[in-house]
N, C-alpha and C positions, 0 to 999 in steps of 0.2 A: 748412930752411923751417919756419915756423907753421905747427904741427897747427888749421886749420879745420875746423868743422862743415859747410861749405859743398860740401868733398867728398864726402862721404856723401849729400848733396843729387844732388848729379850722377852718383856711383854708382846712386842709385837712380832716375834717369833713365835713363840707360844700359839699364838690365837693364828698363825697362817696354818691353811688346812693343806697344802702338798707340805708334812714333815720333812724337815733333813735334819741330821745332827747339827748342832753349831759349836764351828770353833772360834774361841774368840782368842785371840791373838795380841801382846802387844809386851814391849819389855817385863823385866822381873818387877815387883814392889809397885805396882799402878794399881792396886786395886783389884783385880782379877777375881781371885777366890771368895773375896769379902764380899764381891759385888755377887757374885752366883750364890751364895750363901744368904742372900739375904732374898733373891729372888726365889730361890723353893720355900723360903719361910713363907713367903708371900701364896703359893701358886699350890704349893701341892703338901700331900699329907706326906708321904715319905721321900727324904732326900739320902741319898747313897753315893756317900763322897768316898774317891780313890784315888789316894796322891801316890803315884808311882815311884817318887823319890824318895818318898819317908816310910813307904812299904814293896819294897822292891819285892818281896815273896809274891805280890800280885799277878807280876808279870807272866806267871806259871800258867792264869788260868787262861793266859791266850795263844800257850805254847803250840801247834799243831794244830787240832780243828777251829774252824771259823764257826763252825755251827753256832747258831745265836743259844741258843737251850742249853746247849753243852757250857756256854763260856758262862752263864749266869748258873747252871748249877755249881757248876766250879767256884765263882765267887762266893756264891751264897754258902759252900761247905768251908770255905776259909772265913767266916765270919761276918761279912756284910751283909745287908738287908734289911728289914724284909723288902723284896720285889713285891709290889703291888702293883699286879695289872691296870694300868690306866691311871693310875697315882702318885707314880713314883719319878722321879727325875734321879738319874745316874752321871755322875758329875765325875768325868776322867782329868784329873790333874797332872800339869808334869807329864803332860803324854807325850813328849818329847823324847822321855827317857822307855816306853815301853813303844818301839814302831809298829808292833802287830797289833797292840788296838785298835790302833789308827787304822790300819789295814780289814780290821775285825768292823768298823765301822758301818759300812756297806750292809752288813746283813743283818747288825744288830736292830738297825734302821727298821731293814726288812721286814722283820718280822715283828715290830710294830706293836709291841706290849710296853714298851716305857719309853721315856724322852731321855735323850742326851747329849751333854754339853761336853765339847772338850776344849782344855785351857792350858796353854805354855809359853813360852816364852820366844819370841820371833829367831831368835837365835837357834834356838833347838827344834824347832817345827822345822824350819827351813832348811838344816843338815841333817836331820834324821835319816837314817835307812829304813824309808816305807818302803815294802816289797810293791804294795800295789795300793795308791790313791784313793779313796772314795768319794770320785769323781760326779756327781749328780745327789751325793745322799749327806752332803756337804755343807752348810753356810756359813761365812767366812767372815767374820767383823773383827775388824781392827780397834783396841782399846787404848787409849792413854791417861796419861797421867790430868790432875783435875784441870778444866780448864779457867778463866776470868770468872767466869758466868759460875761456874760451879761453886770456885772462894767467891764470891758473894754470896750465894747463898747461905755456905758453911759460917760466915760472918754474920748470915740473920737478916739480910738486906733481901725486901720483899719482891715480890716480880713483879708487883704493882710498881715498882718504884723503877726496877730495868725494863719493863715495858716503856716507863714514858720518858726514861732518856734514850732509849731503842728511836723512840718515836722521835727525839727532836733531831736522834742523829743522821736518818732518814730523812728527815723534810729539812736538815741542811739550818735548825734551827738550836739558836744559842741554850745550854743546857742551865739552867739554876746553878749559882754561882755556889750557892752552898753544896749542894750535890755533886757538883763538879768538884770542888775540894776534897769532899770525903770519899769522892771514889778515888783521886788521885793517892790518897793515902790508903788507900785497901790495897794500890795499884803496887804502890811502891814496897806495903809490904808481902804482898804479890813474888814479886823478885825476889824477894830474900830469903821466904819460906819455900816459894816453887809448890807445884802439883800433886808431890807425891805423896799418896793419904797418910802414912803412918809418921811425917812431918808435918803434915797439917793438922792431924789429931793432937800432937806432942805440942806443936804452938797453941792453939785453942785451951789447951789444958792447962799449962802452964805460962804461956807468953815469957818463955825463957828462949832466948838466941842460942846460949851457949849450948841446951840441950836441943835444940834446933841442929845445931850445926854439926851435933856429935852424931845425930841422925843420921843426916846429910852422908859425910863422912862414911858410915858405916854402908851405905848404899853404896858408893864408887867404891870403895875397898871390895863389895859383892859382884860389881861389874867388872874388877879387874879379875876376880876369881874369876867369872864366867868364861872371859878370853881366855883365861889358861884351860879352864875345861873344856870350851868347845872349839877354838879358834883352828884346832890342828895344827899345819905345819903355818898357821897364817897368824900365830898369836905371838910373836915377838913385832912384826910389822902393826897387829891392828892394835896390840897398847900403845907403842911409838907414837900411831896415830891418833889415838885415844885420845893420850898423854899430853897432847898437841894441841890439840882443838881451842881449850881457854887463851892461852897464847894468840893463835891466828885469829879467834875473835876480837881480840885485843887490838890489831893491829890498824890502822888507820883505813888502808885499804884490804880490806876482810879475804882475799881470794886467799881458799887454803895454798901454802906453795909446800909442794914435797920437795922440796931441795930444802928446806929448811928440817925436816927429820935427817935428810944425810945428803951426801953431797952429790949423789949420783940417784939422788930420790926422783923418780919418773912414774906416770902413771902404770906404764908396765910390769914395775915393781909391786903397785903399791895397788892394783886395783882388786885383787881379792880381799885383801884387808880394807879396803874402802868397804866393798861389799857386803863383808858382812859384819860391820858395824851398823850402816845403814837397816841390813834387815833383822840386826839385832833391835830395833828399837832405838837405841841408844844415840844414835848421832841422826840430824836430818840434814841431807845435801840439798847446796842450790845450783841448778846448773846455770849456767850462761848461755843465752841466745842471743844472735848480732843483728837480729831484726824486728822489728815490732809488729807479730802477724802469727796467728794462728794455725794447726797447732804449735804452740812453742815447742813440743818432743820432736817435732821436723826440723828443726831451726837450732837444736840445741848441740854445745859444744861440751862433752864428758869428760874432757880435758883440764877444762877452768871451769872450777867450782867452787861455795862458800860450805863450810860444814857448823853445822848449830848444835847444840845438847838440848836434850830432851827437856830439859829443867831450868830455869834460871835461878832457883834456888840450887841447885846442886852446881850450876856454874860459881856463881857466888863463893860457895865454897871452896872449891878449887883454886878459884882465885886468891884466898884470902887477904889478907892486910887490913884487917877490920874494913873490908868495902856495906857492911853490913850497916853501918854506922853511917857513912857517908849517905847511903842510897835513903836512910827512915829520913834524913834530916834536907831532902830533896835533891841530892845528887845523883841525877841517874842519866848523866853526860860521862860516869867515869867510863874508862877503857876503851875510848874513841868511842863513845854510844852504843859499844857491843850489846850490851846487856839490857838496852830498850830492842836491837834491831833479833835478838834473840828471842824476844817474847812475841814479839810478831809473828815470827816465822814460827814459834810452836802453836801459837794461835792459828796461823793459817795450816798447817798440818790437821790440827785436831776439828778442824773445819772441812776435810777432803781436799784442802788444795795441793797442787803437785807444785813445789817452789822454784821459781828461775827468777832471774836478774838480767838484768838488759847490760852491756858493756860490750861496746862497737871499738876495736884499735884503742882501748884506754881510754875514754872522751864519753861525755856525758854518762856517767852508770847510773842506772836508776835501782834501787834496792829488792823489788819485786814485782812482775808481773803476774797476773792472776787471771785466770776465768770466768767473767759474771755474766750469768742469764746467754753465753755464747759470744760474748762481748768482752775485749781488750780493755782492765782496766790496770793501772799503773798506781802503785803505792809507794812515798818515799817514808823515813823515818826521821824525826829529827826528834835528837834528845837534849838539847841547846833553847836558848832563848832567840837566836837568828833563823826560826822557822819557816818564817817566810821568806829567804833566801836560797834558793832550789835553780843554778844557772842552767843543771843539766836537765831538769824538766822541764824546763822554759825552753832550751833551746829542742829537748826533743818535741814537743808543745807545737812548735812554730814549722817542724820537717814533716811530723807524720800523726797532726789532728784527726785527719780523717779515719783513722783507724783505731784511735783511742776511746772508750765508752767515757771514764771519766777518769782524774787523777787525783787522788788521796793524799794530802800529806799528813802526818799520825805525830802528833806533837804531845807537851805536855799542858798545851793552853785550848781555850775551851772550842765547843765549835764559830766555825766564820767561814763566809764563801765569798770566792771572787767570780769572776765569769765562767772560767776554766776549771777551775781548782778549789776544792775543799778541804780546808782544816777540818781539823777532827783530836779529841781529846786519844792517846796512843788506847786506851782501854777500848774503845769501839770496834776495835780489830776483830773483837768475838763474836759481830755481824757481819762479819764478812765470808 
C-alpha cells in the first residue's frame, strides 16, 4: 500500500479523548476508503465497512428512529458486524448518498460504544439533503490526492534523504547536484503520472504510460459522470467549465475568461457551476487581490480568477498530443508553463494554503501570494531557463518591501539567494 500522510491524521484522531465522528472529505479516487481500510487494520480488531452506493438496502436501517441501538440492531440483523463494544470502527461510505446517517451521527456519537468514520465525496456531502447537521459530534478533514513528498516516498526515496534537502532548502543552501537531478526527474515524472493512487500504483507496476493514461482517462470520464449525477440544473454549465479549464491553463495569461465558454458568459451565469466544481474537489480557484496586505479574503476580487485541476497527471491528459513525451525528456515550459504553475498551486492546497494572485490594472502579476508564520510571502513560477528575470517582482520588490516576509522564485535550477529573493528547485513547494 502508499505510505499516506493521511494516517497520521486519523491516528491522531483516534488517541484525542473528546470523540467526534470524522468525516473525511475530498474528491472521488484519492484514496479515501484504501486509506480508512488500512487504519482499522492497524487500530482495531473489528472493522464494519458500509458503502451506501453499492448497498443501498442500508439506508433502511436509518429510516425513522435516530436511536443509536435501534440503528445498529437494524444493521446488524441485515448482515454487518459483529459490534464490538470498544473495538470496533464503523466506516460509513458514500454517505452522501444516505443523508440520515449523516443526521443519525449525533447520537450514534453519543452513545459512545464504537468509533466512526464517515467518507464521500465533496461534491455530494456538500448538496446532500441533511435534515439536521451533526454540529459538535463532527471532525472534518479534507483529503487529497498524493502529494511530492508522498511520490517520493512511493518511489523508495528515504526521509533521511528529504530531510536534508528540506534542510538546504531552508538555510537557502545549494542542494547536491546529483540529488537535485534525480529529484528533478521524480519531478517530472510527477506531472505526468499525477497523485492519484490507483495511477500511481499502475505506474510503479508496470512503468507503462499508455496504461497510465487509460487510468487517467477513466477517472475524468467518472468526473464527467459525476456532474451529470450531482450538478442539477448546474451540469450543462459546470462541464462547459470543466471542459475548459486545460485550455485556459494553456493560455499565456492564465485568468479563467467566461466569455470564452460563450459569448454572454459572465460570473452571474456561471458562478454556481464555479461553485460547485470547486467544492467538488476537482478544480482549485485562485482569486485576485490588487494589493499586497493581509488578509487577502478582504482584498480579493471573485470576479478574476485562475482555475487549476486537481492533478497534473490528469491535466496532462486532457491535454494530450503526446505532451507526456515532451515533459520525461525535460520539457516542462510546454503550455505557457501551465503545467509547472499547476503543480504548485496543488502543492500549496494540499498544504492548507487558500490560493490568490496579485494583478493590480494588468501590470506586474505575481503568480501567488501565501501566508507564512502571519507573514506576506510572494511565490513566482518559472518553467523556462530566464529564471532569473521576474520585472514584475522586481518592480513590486521596489513599491511594497516592507510588507513582504520573503519572495520565492520556484524554477527548475537548483537553490541560490540574492538579497531579496530566493531560487529554489519547483519541488520545494511541498515546504511551504
Amino acid at each position: 500500500m502508499l505510505k499516506r500522510k493521511i494516517i497520521s491524521v486519523l491516528n491522531k484522531w483516534k488517541d484525542n479523548s473528546c470523540k467526534e465522528a470524522l468525516l473525511l472529505k475530498g474528491a472521488r479516487q484519492i484514496g479515501k476508503t484504501t486509506a480508512v481500510r488500512e487504519f482499522a487494520r492497524q487500530n482495531y480488531t473489528h472493522f464494519v465497512e458500509i458503502n451506501f452506493e453499492q448497498n443501498p438496502e442500508a439506508k433502511e436501517a436509518f429510516a425513522g428512529s435516530r436511536d443509536a441501538r435501534t440503528i445498529i440492531n437494524r444493521l446488524s440483523l441485515m448482515g454487518y458486524g459483529p459490534f464490538v463494544v470498544g473495538k470496533t470502527l464503523v466506516f460509513f461510505d458514500e454517505i452522501q448518498s444516505c443523508p440520515n446517517a449523516r443526521t443519525s451521527i449525533k447520537f450514534l456519537v453519543e452513545d459512545n460504544q464504537f468509533d466512526y468514520i464517515e467518507s464521500g465525496s465533496l461534491l455530494g456531502i456538500n448538496y446532500a439533503e441533511v435534515s439536521s447537521y451533526p454540529v459538535g459530534f463532527e471532525f472534518q478533514v479534507e483529503m487529497f490526492p498524493l502529494d511530492f513528498e508522498e511520490w517520493l516516498w512511493a518511489n523508495g526515496i528515504s526521509d533521511e534523504v528529504i530531510q536534508e534537502v528540506k534542510n538546504n532548502f531552508i538555510k537557502g543552501m545549494e542542494i547536491d547536484a546529483v540529488t537535485h537531478n534525480q529529484l528533478m526527474k521524480l519531478y517530472r515524472s510527477f506531472l505526468i503520472v499525477g497523485g492519484m493512487p490507483k495511477v500511481v500504483t499502475t505506474y510503479l507496476k508496470h512503468v507503462d504510460f499508455a496504461e497510465v493514461i487509460r487510468q487517467q482517462r477513466l477517472i475524468i470520464d467518472s468526473y464527467r459522470d459525476d456532474i451529470a449525477k450531482y450538478a442539477a440544473n448546474q451540469k450543462t454549465r459546470a462541464k462547459r467549465f470543466f471542459d475548459a479549464i486545460p485550455s485556459q491553463i494553456a493560455k499565456q495569461h492564465k485568468r479563467f475568461m467566461l466569455s470564452d465558454l460563450e459569448k454572454t458568459g459572465n460570473m452571474q451565469k456561471y458562478e454556481d457551476a464555479a461553485q460547485w466544481l470547486a467544492d467538488s474537489g476537482i478544480a482549485y480557484f485562485s482569486y485576485n487581490t490588487h494589493t499586497l496586505a493581509m488578509p487577502f479574503e478582504q482584498y480579493e476580487n471573485r470576479n478574476l480568477f485562475k482555475v487549476y485541476l486537481l492533478d497534473t497527471g490528469l491535466l496532462c491528459s486532457l491535454w494530450g498530443e503526446n505532451l507526456q513525451w515532451k515533459v520525461m525528456n525535460g520539457d516542462i515550459a510546454i503550455n505557457e508553463g501551465g503545467l509547472t504553475e499547476n503543480f504548485v498551486a496543488s502543492e500549496l492546497v494540499k498544504h492548507g494554503h487558500q490560493l490568490h494572485y496579485y494583478d493590480k490594472k494588468s501590470r506586474n502579476e505575481l503568480d501567488f501570494l501565501i501566508r507564512e508564520n502571519n507573514l506576506l510571502s510572494v511565490i513566482e513560477v518559472k518553467s523556462g531557463n530566464d529564471y532569473k528575470k521576474h520585472s514584475a517582482l522586481n518592480n513590486v520588490m521596489d513599491e511594497f518591501s516592507e510588507y513582504i516576509e520573503r519572495c520565492l522564485v520556484l524554477s527548475k535550477f537548483n537553490v541560490d539567494k540574492s538579497d531579496i529573493i530566493q531560487y529554489s528547485p519547483i519541488y520545494t513547494s511541498m515546504w511551504l
